[in-house]
N, C-alpha and C positions, 0 to 999 in steps of 0.2 A: 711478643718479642723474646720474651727468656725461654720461654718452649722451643721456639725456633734458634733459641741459643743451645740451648741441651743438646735438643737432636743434632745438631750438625757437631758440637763435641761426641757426644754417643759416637756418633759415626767417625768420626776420624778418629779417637781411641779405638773402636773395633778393626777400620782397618788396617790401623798402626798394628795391634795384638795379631791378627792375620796376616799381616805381609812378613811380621817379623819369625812367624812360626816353624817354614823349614827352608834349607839351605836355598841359592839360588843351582839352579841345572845348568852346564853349558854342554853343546856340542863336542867334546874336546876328547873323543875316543873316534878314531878312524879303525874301519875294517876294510881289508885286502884281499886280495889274492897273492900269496905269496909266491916264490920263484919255484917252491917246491909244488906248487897248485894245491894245495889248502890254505885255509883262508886264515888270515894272520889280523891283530889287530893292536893299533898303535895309541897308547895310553900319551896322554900329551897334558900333563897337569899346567897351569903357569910359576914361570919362572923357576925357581929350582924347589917348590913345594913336594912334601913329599905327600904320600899313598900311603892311606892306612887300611883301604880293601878294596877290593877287586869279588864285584858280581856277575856272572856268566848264568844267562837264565833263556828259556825260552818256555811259548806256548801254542798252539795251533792257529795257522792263522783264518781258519773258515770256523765258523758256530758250531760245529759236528760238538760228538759225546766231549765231557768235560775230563781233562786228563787225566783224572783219577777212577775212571770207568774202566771195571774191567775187561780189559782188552785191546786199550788206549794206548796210542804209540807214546812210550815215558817221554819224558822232557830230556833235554841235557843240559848240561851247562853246568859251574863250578863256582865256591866264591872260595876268599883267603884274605884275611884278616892279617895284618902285620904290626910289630912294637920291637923297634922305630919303623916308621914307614920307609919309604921306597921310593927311587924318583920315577921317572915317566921311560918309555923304550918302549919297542915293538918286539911282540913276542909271537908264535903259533896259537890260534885261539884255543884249541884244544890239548895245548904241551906248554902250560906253563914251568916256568925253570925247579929243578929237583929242590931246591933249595926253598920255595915255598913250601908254605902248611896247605895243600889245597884238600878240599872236602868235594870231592864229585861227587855229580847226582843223573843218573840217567847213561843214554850214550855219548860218549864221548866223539864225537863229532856231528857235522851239519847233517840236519835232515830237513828231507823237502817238505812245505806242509807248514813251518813253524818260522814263528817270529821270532827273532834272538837280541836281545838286552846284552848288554857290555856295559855295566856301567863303575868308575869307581869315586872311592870319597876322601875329600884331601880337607882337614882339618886349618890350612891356614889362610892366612891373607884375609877371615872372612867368614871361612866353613864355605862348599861348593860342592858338588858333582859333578864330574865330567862321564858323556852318556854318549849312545851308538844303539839305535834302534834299524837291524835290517835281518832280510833273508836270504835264505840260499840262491832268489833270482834275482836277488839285487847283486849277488857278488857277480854272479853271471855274466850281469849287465855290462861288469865293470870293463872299459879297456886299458890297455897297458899304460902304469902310471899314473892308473886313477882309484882314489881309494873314496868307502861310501861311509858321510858324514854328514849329520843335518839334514838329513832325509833324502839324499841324493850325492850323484857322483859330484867329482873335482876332481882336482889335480892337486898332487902332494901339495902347491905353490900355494892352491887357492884354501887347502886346507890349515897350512903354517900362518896364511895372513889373517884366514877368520881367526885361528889360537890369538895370533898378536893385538887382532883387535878386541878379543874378549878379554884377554890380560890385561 
């Protein structure tokens, strides 16, 4: 009986120390097609938290050479760290406002071929990440009014009520 008492503490302190270890992730980054036809994406933190960075990343989406191979088509994508942070708005994915610190890395806009990461991190309410995992055929896909969040299209509507129900 006290072995079977331990273990089952062991276990719930382990996955008490493990649950508690990194932030939780939400959907809470929409990517667009904007009016100009490049693709825009919508930072959506909860409530009026701010933004302490913003990460812009991709990588190949088939098993080919590893993109550090020479002759590997580079990556793109940007991050930008802030103090004070920042609230949430839609900006051009690849133009963010002059008034950021951005650090580019690669080319500067979508290429075919590659997965693209959006994600940023908002220090309150909790600690969170709000993420946006797509590619160049998923903006494709999109029709008018419809922006790609949570691994699939919606509708701005359906995208403000998943934000209200994860806040």
């Amino acid at each position: 009986m006290r072995r079977a008492w331990l273990t089952g503490a062991t276990v719930l302190v382990a996955a008490g120390v493990l649950a508690g270890c990194s932030p939780p992730r939400y959907d809470l980054v929409a990517a667009y097609n904007g009016d100009d036809g490049k693709p825009w994406i919508m930072l959506a933190p909860c409530g009026r938290n701010d933004i302490t960075s913003v990460h812009v990343s991709s990588w190949p989406t088939d098993p080919g050479p590893s993109p550090y191979t020479p002759g590997a088509q580079p990556a793109s994508g940007w991050w930008s760290d802030f103090d004070p942070g920042i609230g949430g708005g839609s900006l051009p994915l690849f133009a963010p406002p002059a008034s950021w610190s951005v650090q580019p890395h690669g080319e500067q806009r979508i290429l075919p071929g590659r997965r693209y990461s959006v994600e940023f991190y908002s220090p309150e309410d909790g600690v969170y990440y709000g993420e946006v995992y797509f590619t160049a055929e998923d903006l494709a896909g999109l029709g008018p009014g419809e922006v790609w969040a949570g691994d699939r299209a919606m509708t701005r509507k359906a995208f403000r009520e998943y934000r209200a129900d994860k806040c």
